[in-house]
C-alpha positions as CSV (number, residue, x, y, z in Angstrom):
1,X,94.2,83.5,74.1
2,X,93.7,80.8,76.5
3,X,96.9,80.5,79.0
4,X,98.1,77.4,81.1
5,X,98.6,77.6,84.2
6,X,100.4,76.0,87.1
7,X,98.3,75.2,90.2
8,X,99.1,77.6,92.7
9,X,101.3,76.7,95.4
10,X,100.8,78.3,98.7
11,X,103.2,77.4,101.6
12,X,102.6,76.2,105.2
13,X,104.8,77.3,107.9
14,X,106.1,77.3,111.3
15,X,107.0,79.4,114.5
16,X,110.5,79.4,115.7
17,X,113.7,81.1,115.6
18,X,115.9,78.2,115.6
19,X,118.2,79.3,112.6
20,X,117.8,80.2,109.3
21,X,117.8,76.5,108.2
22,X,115.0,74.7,107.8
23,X,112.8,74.9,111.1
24,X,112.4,72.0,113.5
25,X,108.9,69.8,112.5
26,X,108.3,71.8,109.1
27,X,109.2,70.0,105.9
28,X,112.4,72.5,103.9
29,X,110.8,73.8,101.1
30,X,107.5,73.6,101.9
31,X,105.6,76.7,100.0
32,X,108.8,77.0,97.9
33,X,107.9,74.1,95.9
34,X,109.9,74.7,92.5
35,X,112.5,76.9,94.2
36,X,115.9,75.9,94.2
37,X,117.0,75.9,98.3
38,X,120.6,77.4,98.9
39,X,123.2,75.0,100.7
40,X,125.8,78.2,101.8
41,X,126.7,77.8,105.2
42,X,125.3,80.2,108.0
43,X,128.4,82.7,107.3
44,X,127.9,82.4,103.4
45,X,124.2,83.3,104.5
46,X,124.4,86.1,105.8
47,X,126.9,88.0,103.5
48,X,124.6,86.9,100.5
49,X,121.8,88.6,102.3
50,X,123.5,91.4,103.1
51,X,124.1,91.7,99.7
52,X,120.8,91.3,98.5
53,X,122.0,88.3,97.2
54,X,119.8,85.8,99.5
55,X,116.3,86.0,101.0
56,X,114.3,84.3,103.9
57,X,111.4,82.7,101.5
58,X,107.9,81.5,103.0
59,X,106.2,80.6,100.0
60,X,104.8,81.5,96.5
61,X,101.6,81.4,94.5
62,X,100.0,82.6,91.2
63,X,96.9,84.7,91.7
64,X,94.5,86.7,89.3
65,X,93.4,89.9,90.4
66,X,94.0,90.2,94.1
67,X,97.4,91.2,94.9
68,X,97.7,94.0,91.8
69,X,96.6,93.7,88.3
70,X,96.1,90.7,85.8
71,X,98.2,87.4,87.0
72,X,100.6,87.8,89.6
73,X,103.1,85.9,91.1
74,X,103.3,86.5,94.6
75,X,105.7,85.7,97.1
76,X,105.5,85.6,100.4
77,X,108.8,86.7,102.3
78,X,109.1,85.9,105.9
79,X,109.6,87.9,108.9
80,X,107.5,91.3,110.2
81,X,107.6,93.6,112.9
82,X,103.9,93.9,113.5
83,X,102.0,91.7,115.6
84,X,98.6,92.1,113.8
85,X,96.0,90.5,116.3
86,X,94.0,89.6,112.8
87,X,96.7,88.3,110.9
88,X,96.4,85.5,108.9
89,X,99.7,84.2,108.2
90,X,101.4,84.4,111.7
91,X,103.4,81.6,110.1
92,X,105.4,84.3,108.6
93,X,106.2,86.8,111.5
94,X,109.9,84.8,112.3
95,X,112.0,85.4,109.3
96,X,114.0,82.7,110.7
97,X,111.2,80.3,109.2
98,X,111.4,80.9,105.7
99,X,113.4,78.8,103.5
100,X,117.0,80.0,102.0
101,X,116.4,81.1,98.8
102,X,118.8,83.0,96.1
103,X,117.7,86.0,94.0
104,X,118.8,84.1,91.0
105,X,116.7,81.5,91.6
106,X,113.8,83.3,92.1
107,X,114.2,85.5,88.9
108,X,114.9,82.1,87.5
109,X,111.3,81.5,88.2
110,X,109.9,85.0,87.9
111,X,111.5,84.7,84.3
112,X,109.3,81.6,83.7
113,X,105.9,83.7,83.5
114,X,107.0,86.4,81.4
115,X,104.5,85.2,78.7
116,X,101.5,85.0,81.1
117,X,101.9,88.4,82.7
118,X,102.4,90.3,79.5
119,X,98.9,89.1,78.5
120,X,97.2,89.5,81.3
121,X,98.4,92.7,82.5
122,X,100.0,91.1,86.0
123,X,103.3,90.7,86.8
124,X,105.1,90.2,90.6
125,X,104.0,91.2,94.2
126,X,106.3,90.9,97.0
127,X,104.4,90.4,100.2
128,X,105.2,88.5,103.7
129,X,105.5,89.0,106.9
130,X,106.9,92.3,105.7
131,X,108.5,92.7,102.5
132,X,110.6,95.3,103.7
133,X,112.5,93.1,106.8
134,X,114.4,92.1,103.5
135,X,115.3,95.3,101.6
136,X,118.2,94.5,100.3
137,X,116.9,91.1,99.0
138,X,113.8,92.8,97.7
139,X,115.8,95.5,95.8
140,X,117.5,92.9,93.9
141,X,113.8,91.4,93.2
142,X,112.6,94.2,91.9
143,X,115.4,95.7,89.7
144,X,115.9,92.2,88.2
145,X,112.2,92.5,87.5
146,X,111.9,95.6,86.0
147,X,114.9,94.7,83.7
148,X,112.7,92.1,81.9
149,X,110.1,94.6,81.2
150,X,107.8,92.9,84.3
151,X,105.4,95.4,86.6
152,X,106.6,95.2,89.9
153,X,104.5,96.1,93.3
154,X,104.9,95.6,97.1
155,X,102.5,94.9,99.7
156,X,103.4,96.7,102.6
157,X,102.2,97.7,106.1
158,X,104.8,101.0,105.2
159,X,106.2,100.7,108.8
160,X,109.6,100.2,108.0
161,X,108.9,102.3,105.1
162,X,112.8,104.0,106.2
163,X,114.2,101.1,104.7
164,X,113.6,101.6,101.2
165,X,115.2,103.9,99.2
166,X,114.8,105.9,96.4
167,X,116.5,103.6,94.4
168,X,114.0,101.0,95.1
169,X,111.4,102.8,94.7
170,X,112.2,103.9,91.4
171,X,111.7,99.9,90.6
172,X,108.1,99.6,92.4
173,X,105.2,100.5,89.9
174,X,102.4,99.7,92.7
175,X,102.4,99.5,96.3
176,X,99.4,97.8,98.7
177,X,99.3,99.9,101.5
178,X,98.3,98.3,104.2
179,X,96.9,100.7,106.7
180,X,95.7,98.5,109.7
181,X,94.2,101.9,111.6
182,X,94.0,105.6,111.5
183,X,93.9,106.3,115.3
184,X,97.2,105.9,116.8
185,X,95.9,104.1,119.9
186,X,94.0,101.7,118.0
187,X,97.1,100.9,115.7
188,X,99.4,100.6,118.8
189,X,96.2,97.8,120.2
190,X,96.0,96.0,116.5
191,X,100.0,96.0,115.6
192,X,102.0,96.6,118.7
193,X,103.5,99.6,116.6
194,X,103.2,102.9,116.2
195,X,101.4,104.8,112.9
196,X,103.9,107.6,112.4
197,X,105.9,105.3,110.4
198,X,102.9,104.3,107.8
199,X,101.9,107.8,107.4
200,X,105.1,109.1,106.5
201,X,105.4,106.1,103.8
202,X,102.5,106.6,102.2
203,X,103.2,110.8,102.1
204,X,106.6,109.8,100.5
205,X,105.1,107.3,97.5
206,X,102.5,110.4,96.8
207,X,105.4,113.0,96.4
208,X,106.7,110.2,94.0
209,X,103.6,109.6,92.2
210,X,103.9,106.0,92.7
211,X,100.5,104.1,92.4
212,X,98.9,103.1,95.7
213,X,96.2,100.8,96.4
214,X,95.3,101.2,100.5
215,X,94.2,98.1,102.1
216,X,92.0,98.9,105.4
217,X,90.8,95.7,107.4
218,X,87.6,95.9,108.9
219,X,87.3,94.1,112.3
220,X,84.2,94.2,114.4
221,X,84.9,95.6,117.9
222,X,88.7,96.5,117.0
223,X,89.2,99.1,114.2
224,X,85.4,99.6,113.1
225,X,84.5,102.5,115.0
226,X,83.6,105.4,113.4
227,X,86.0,107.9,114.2
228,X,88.6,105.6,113.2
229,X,87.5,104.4,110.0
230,X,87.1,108.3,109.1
231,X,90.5,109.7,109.7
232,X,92.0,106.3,107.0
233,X,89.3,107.7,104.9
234,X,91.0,111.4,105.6
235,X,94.2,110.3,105.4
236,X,93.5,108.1,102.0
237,X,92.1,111.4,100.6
238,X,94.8,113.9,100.8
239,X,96.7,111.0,98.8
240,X,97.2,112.1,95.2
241,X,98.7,108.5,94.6
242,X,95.8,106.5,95.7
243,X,94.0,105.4,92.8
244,X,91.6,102.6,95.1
245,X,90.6,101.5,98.4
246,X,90.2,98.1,99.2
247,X,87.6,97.6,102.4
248,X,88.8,94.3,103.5
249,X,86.3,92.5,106.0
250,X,87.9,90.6,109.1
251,X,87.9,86.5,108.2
252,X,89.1,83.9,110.6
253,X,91.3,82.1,107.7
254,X,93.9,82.5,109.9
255,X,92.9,81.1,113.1
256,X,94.0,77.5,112.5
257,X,97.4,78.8,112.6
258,X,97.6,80.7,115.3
259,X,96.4,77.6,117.4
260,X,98.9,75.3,115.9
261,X,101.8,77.7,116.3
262,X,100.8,77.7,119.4
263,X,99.9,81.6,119.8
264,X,97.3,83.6,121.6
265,X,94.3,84.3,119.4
266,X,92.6,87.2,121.1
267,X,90.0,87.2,118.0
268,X,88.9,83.7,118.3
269,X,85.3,85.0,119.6
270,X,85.4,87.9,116.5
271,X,82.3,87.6,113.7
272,X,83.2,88.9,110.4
273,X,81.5,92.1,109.6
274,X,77.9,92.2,108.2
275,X,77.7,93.1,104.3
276,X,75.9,95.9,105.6
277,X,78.7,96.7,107.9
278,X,81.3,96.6,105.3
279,X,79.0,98.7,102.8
280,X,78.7,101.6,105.1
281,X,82.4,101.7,105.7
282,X,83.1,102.1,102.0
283,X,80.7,104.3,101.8
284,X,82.7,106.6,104.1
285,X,85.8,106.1,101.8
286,X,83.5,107.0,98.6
287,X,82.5,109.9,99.9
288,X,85.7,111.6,100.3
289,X,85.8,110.9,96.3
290,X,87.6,108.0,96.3
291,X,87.1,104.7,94.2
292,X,86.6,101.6,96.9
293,X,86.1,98.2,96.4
């Protein structure tokens, strides 16, 4: 069966907490191309995202096999409370610089791909910033989702993991755990945060037995040492839930942005790790039994 698809669209973005209108010197609806805007006034706002009825929107894409299984559409909410030195989308960490979006509208457009993820296995991905900055919003994503018969997952750092309940998790069949360290000093240098939070999220979704697929970036100089990359490797293994690891090595996609948003990039100077680098790494994760890509 050969499938059609649209070109992806991936969003720009901006810094600023100006409002949740559009931001000063970014384009509204840039990366929500296809989406519908909301006109509600500030008031109107924030009662429809209190009701999960309205969500701060960065962008959206379709992707094959990288943000869960098959053909996903992702989409990229805005606003985090990390501060990820190697992050590469710092154009989402204001939530005030997404666009207004409504939940109808974007099941609107989920609705449009029903076809494509049924035969491709995908489905939708909520991502950021932080997915969870929004739970309410997200909630309403994901039960509207479930209701067309669509697989649902959640990439996640799990630090504000508190915020969604059982209820929402009983709409999540996959979450991408995004565990940035496994030394709680080293996570307090790379996030600004502490690692409590992640660790208790990711204990929760095993007692579940929701899927998990733990994300661990590899960065040269910041979260490669040894005794660090064993206790995620630990920590990944006493999950029941974890069904893969993904080794991700350090990349500086993002440092365009960082300069033009005019932020600090303390990883300017950073080299990606070595294949050989990354291969030994996994090779720690494989040896605690557990399957790494």
């Amino acid at each position: 069966m050969t499938i059609s698809l649209p070109a992806p669209v991936v969003g720009g973005g901006a810094s600023g907490d100006q409002g949740f209108d559009a931001p000063v010197g970014r384009a509204e609806g840039a990366g929500t191309a296809a989406l519908e805007l909301s006109h509600a006034d500030r008031s109107e706002r924030f009662a429809q995202m209190r009701a999960g009825q309205l969500g701060s929107v960065h962008s959206w894409e379709l992707v094959t096999a990288v943000d869960g299984p098959g053909t996903r559409m992702t989409v990229f909410l805005s606003g985090c409370p990390l501060r990820c030195l190697y992050c590469h989308n710092p154009d989402t960490m204001q939530m005030r610089s997404g666009d207004p979006v409504e939940a109808s509208e974007l099941l609107r457009r989920i609705r449009r791909y029903r076809s494509v993820f049924r035969a491709t296995g995908g489905g939708i991905t909520l991502s950021g910033g932080e997915v969870l900055m929004q739970p309410a919003f997200a909630a309403t994503i994901l039960a509207g989702a479930k209701e067309m018969g669509i697989h649902t997952a959640i990439d996640t750092s799990g630090y504000l993991g508190a915020a969604c309940t059982d209820e929402m998790l009983d709409n999540i069949d996959l979450v991408l755990l995004d565990v940035k360290s496994g030394d709680p000093e080293t996570y307090k240098k790379v996030t600004g945060r502490e690692l409590q939070p992640t660790l208790d999220f990711g204990r929760r979704l095993a007692e579940k037995g929701i899927e998990v697929w733990l994300r661990f970036v590899l960065v040269p100089g910041l979260t490669d040492a040894p005794e660090n990359v064993e206790k995620v490797a630990e920590y990944a293994a006493t999950l029941s839930n974890v069904s893969r690891v993904e080794v991700l090595p350090f990349h500086q996609m993002g440092k365009d942005k960082w300069q033009s948003l005019g932020l600090d990039y303390q990883l300017a100077d950073t080299k990606p790790p070595t294949n050989d680098e990354v291969e030994s790494v996994r090779a720690r994760f494989r040896k605690r039994g557990l399957t790494v890509y």
